[in-house]
Biotite code that builds the C-alpha atoms (Angstrom):
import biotite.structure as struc

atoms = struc.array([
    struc.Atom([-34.188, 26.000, -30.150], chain_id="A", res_id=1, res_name="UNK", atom_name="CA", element="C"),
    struc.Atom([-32.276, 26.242, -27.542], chain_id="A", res_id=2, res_name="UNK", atom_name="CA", element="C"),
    struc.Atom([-29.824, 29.626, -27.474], chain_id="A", res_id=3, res_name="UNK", atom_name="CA", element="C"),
    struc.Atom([-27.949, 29.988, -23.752], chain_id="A", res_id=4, res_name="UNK", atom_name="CA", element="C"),
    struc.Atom([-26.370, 27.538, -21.732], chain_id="A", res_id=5, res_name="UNK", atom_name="CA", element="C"),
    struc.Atom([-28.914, 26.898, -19.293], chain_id="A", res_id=6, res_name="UNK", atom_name="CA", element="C"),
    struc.Atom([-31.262, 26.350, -21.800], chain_id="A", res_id=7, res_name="UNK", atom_name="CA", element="C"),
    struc.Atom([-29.114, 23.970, -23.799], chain_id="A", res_id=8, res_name="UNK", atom_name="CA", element="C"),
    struc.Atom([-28.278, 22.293, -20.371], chain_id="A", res_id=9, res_name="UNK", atom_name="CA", element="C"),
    struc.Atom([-32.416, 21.952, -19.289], chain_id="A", res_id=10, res_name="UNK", atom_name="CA", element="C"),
    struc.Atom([-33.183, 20.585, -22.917], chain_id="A", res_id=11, res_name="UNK", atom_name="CA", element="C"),
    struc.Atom([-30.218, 17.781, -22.429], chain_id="A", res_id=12, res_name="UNK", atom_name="CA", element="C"),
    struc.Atom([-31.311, 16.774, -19.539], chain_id="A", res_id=13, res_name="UNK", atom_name="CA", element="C"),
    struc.Atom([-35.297, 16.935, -20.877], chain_id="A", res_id=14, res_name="UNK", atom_name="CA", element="C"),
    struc.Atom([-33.984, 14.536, -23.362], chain_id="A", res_id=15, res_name="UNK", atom_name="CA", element="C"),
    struc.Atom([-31.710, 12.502, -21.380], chain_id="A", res_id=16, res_name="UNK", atom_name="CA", element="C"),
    struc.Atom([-34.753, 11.771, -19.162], chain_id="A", res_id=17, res_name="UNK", atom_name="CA", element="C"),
    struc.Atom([-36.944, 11.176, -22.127], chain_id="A", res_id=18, res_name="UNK", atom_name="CA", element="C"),
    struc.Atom([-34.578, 8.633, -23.891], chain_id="A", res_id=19, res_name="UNK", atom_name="CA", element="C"),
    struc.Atom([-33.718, 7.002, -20.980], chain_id="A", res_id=20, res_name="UNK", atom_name="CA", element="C"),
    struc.Atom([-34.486, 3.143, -21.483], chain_id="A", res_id=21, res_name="UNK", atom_name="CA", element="C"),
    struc.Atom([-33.377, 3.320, -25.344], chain_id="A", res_id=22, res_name="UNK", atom_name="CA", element="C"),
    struc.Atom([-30.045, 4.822, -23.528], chain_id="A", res_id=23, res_name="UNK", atom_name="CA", element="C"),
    struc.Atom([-30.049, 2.352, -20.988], chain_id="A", res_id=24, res_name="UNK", atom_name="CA", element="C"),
    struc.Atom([-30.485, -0.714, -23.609], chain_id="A", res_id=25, res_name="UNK", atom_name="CA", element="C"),
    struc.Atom([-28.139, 0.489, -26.369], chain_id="A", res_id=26, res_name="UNK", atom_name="CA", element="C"),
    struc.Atom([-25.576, 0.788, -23.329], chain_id="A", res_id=27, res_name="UNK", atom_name="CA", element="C"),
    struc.Atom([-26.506, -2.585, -22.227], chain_id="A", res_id=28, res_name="UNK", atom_name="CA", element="C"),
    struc.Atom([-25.848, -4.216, -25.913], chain_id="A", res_id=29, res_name="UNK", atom_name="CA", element="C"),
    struc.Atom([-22.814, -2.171, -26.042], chain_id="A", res_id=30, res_name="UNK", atom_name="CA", element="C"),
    struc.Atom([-21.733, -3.989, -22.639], chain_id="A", res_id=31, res_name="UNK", atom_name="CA", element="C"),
    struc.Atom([-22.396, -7.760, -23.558], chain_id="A", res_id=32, res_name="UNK", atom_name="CA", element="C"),
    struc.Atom([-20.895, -7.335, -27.350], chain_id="A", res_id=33, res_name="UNK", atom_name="CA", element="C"),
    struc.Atom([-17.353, -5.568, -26.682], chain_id="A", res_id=34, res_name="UNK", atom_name="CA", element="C"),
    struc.Atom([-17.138, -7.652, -22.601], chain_id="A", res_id=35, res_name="UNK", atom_name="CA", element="C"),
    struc.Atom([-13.584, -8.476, -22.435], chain_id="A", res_id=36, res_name="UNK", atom_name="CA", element="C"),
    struc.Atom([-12.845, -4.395, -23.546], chain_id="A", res_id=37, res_name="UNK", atom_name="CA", element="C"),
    struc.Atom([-15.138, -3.275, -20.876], chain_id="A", res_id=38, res_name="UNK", atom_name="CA", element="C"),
    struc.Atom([-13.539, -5.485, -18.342], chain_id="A", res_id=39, res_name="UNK", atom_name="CA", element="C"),
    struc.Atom([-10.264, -4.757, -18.938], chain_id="A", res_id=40, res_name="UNK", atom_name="CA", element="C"),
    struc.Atom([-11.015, -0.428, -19.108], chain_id="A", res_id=41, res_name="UNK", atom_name="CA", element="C"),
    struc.Atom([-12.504, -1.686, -16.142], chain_id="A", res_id=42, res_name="UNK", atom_name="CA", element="C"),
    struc.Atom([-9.188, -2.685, -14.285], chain_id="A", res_id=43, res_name="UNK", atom_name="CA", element="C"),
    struc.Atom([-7.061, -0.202, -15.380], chain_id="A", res_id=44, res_name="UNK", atom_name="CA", element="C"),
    struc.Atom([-9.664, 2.361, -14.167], chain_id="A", res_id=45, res_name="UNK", atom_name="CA", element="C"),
    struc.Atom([-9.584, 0.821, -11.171], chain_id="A", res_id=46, res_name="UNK", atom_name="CA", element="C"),
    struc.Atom([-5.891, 0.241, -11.017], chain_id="A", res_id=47, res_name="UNK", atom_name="CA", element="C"),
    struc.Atom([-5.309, 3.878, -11.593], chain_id="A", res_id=48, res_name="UNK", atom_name="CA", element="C"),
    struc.Atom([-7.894, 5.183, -9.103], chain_id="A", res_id=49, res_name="UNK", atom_name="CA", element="C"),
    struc.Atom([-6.278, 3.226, -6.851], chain_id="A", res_id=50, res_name="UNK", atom_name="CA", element="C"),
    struc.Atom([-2.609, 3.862, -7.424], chain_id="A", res_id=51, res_name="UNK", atom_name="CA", element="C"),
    struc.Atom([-3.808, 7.204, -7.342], chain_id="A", res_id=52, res_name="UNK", atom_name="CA", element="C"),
    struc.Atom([-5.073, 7.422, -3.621], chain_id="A", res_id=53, res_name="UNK", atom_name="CA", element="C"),
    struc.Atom([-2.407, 5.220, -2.154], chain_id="A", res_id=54, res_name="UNK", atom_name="CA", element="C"),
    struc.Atom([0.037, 7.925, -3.736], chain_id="A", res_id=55, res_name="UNK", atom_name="CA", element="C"),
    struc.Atom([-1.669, 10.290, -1.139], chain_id="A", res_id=56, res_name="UNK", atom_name="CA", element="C"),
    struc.Atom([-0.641, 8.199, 1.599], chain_id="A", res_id=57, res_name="UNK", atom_name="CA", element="C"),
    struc.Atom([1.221, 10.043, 4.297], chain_id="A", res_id=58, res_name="UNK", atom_name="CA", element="C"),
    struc.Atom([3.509, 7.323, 5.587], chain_id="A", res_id=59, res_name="UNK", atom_name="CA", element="C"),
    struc.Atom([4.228, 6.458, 1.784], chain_id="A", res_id=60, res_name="UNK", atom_name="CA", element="C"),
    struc.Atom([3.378, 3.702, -0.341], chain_id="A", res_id=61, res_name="UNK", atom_name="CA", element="C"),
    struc.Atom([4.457, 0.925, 2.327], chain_id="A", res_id=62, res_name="UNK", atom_name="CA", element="C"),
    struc.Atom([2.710, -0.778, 5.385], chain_id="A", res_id=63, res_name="UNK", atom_name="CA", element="C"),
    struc.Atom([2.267, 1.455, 8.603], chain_id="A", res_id=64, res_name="UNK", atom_name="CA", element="C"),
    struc.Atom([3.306, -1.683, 10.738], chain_id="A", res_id=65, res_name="UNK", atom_name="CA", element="C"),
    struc.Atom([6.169, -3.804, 9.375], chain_id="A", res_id=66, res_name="UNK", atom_name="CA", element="C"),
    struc.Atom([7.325, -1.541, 6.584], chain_id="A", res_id=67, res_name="UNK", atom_name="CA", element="C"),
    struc.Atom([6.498, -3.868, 3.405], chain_id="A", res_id=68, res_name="UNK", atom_name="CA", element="C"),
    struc.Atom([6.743, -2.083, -0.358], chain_id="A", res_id=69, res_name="UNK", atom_name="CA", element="C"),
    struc.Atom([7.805, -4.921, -2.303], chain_id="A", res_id=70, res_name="UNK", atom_name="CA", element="C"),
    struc.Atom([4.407, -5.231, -3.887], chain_id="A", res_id=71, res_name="UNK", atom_name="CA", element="C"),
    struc.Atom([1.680, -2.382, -4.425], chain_id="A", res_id=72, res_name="UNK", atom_name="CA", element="C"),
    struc.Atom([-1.023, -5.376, -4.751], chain_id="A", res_id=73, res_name="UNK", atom_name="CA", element="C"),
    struc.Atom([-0.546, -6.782, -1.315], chain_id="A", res_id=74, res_name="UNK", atom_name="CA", element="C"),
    struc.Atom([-1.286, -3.295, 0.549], chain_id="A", res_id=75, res_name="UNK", atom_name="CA", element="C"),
    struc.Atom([-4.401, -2.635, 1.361], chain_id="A", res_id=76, res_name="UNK", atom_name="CA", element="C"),
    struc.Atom([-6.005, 0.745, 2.966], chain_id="A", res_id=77, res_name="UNK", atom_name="CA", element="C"),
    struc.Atom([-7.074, -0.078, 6.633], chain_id="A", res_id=78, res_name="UNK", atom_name="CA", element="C"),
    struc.Atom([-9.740, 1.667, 8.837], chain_id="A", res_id=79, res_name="UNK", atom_name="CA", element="C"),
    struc.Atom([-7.828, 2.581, 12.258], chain_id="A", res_id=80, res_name="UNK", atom_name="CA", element="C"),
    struc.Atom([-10.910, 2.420, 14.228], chain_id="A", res_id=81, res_name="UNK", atom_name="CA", element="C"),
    struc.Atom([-11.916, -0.755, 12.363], chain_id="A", res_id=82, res_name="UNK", atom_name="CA", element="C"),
    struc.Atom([-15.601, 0.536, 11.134], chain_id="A", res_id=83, res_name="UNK", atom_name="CA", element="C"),
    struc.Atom([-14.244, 0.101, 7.178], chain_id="A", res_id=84, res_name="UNK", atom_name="CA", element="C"),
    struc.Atom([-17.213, -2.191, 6.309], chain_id="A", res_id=85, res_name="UNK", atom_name="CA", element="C"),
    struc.Atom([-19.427, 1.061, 7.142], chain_id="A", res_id=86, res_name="UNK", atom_name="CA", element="C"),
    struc.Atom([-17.349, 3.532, 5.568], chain_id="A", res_id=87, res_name="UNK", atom_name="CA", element="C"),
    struc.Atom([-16.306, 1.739, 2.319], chain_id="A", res_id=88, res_name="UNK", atom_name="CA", element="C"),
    struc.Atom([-20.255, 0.847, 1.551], chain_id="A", res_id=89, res_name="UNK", atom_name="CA", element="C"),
    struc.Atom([-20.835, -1.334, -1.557], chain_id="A", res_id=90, res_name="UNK", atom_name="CA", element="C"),
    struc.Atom([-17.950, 0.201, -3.881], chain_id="A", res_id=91, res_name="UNK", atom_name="CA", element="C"),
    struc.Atom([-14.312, 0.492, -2.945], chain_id="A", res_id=92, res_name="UNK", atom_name="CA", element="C"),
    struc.Atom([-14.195, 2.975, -5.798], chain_id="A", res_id=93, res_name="UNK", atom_name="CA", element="C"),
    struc.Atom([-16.102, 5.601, -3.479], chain_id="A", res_id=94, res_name="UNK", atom_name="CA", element="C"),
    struc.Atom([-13.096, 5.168, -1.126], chain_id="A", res_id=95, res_name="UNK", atom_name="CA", element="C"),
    struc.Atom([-10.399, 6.243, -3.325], chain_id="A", res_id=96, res_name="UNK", atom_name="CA", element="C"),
    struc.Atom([-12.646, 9.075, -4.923], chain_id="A", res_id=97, res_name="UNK", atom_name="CA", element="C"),
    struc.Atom([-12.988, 10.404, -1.672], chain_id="A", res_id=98, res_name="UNK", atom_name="CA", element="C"),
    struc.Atom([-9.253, 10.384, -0.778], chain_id="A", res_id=99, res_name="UNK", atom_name="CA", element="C"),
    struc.Atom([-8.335, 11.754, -3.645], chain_id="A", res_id=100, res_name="UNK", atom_name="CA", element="C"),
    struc.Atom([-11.029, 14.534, -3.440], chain_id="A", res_id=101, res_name="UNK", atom_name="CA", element="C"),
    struc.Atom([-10.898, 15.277, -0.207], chain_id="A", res_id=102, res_name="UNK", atom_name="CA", element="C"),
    struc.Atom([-7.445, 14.046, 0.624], chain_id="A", res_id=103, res_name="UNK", atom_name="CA", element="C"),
    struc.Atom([-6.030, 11.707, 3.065], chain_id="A", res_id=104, res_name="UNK", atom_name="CA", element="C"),
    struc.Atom([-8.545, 11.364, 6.069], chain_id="A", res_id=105, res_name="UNK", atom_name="CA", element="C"),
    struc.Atom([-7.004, 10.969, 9.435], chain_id="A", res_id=106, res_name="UNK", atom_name="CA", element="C"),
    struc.Atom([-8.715, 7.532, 10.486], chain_id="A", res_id=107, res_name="UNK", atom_name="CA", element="C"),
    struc.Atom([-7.551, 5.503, 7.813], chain_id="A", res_id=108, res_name="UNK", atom_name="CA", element="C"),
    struc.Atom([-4.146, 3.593, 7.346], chain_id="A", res_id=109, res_name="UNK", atom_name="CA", element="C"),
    struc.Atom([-1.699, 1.506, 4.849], chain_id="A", res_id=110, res_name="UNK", atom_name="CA", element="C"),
    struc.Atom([-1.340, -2.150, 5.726], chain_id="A", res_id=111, res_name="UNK", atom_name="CA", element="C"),
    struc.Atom([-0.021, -5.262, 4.120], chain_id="A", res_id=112, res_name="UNK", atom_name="CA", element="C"),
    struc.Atom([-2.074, -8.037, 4.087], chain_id="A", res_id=113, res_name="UNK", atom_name="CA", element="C"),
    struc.Atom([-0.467, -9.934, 6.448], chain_id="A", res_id=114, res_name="UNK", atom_name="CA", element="C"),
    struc.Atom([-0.614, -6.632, 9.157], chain_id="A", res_id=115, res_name="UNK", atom_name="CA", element="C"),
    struc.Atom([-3.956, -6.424, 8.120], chain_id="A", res_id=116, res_name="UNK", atom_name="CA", element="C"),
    struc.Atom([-5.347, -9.513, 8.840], chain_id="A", res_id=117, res_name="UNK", atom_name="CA", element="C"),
    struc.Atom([-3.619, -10.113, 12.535], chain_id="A", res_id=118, res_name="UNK", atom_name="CA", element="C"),
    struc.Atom([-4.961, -6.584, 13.616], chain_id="A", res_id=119, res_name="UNK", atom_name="CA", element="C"),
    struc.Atom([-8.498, -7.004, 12.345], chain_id="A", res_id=120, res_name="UNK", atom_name="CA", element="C"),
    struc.Atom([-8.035, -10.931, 14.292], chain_id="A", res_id=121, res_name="UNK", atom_name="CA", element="C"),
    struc.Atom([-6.841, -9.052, 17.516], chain_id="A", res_id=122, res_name="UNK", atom_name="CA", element="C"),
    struc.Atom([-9.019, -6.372, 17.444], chain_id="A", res_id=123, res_name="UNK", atom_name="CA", element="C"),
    struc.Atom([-11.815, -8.496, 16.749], chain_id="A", res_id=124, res_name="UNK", atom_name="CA", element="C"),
    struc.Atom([-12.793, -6.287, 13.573], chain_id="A", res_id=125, res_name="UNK", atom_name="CA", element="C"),
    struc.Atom([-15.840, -7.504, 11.750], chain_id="A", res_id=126, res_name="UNK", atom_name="CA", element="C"),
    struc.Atom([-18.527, -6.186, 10.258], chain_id="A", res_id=127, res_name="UNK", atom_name="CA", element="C"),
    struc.Atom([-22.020, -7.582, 10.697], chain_id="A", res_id=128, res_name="UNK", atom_name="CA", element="C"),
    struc.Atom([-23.012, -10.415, 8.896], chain_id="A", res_id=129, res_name="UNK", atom_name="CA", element="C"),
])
């Protein structure tokens, strides 16, 4: 048996690694039988992560352009050098773990929306496809 914390940490992961696909399904069954819970831990997680990084913002919780806070859901975090589709990756979740580890980097912005869209229009900002 296991007596210091390395060893109790190897023999964890020994069995983590041995248990893996009954892990993997009873997670899985979990998943499709409690959905709408999931979901909605889901969103708040998300909600939360995100509230979280725009609160690290430093012009403030409002667009960089025209100055709009009426409505946290219409901001959105903007890539100054427009190369977001290569720095956000698959998850937008890695985004605001990064800001919020690392703090606010210096190439990235808060826009509304509307901001949003006419700069990545004139600055002819899209990814490729």
């Amino acid at each position: 048996m296991p007596r210091t914390k390395e060893q109790i940490r190897e023999y964890m992961r020994a069995w983590h690694i041995a248990h893996r696909e009954e892990r993997n399904a009873r997670t899985r069954a979990y998943k499709t039988a409690h959905r709408e819970q999931v979901l909605e831990y889901d969103r708040k997680y998300q909600a939360s992560l995100r509230d979280a990084a725009l609160a690290l913002a430093p012009s403030g919780v409002r667009c960089t352009y025209c100055g709009y806070d009426t409505d946290r859901r219409a901001l959105q975090f903007d890539h100054i050098n427009g190369n977001g589709y290569l720095a956000r990756g698959k998850s937008a979740n890695k985004l605001y773990h990064k800001i919020i580890k690392e703090g606010w980097p210096a190439d990235l912005q808060i826009l509304c929306a509307n901001c949003n869209q006419i700069k990545k229009i004139e600055n002819c900002e899209y990814g490729p496809r």
